[in-house]
C-alpha positions in Angstrom: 0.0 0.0 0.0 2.9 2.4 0.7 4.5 2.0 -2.5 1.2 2.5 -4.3 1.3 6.2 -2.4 4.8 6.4 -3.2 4.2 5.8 -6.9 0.9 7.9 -6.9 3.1 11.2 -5.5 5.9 10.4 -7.8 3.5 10.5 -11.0 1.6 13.8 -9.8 4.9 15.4 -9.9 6.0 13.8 -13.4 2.6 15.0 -14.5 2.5 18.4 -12.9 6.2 18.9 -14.2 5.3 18.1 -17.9 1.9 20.6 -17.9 4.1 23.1 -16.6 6.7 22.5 -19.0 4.3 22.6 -22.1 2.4 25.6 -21.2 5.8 27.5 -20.7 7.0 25.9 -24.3 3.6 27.3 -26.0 4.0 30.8 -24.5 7.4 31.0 -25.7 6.7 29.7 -29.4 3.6 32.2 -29.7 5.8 35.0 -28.7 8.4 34.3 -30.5 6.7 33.4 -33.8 4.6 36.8 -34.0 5.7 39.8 -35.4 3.4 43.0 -34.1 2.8 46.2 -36.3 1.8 49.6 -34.9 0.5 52.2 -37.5 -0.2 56.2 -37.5 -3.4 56.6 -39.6 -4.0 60.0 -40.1 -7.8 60.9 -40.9 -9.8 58.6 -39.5 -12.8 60.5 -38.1 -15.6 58.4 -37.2 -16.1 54.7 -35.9 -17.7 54.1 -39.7 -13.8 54.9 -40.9 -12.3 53.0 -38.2 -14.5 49.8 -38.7 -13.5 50.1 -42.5 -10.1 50.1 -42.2 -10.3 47.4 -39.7 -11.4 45.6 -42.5 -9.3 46.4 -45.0 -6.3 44.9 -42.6 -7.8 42.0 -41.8 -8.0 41.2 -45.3 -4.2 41.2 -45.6 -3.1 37.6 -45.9 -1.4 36.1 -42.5 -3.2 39.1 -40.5 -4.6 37.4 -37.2 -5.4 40.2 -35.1 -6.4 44.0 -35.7 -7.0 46.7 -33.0 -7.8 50.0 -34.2 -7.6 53.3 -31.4 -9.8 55.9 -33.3 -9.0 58.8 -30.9 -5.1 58.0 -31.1 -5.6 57.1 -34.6 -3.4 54.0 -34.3 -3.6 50.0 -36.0 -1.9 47.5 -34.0 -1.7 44.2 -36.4 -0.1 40.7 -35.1 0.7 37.9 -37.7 3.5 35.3 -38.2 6.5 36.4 -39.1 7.0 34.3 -41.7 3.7 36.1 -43.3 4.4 39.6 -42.2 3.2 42.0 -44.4 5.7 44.7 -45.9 5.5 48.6 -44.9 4.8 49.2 -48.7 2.0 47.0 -49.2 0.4 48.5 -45.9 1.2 52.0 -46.7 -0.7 51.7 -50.2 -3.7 49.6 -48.0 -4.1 52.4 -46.3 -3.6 55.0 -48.8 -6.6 53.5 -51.0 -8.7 53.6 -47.9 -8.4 57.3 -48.3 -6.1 58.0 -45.2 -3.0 59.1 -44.6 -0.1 56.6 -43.8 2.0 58.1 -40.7 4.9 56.3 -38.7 4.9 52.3 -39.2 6.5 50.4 -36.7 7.4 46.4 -36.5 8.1 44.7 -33.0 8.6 41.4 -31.8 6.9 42.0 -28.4 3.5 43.3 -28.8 3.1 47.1 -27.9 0.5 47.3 -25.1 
């Protein structure tokens, strides 16, 4: 009966110890394998011109996330680096949207 406990305790660990161990793995791969974008858009006025361009960027292959701060007028986009958009193709995105491309910034780490 004791070295049923034994082995019971032992095998929590070695079970505990893996979870940890692949949860600490997955954050570091998602980190690592993103590339975040922060971009000045200059003229958007109105949640309608916000929600627009929103969707314009999300259109953009490899795109998995887009955050739009009207009042700051800033985009932040995450997507896999391997599938990261250029600064050209996003400044002439948001140039046919009718806005005004301002500073473009790529990161590793996200902004916020």
């Amino acid at each position: 009966m004791e070295n049923f406990k034994t082995n019971t305790r032992i095998l929590s660990i070695l079970v505990l110890f893996l979870f940890v161990n692949i949860n600490m793995f997955a954050q570091s791969e998602a980190l690592e394998e993103r590339s975040y974008i922060k971009i000045e858009i200059k003229g958007m006025a109105c949640p309608y011109c916000a929600y627009g361009m929103e969707k314009e960027l999300k259109n953009i292959s490899g795109v998995e996330n887009v955050e739009i701060e009207l009042k700051e007028g800033l985009a932040f986009i995450s997507t896999p680096i391997k599938q990261k958009p250029s600064k050209e193709s996003l400044e002439k995105i948001i140039e046919d949207a009718g806005f005004t491309v301002g500073k473009i910034e790529f990161n590793e780490i996200p902004f916020k």
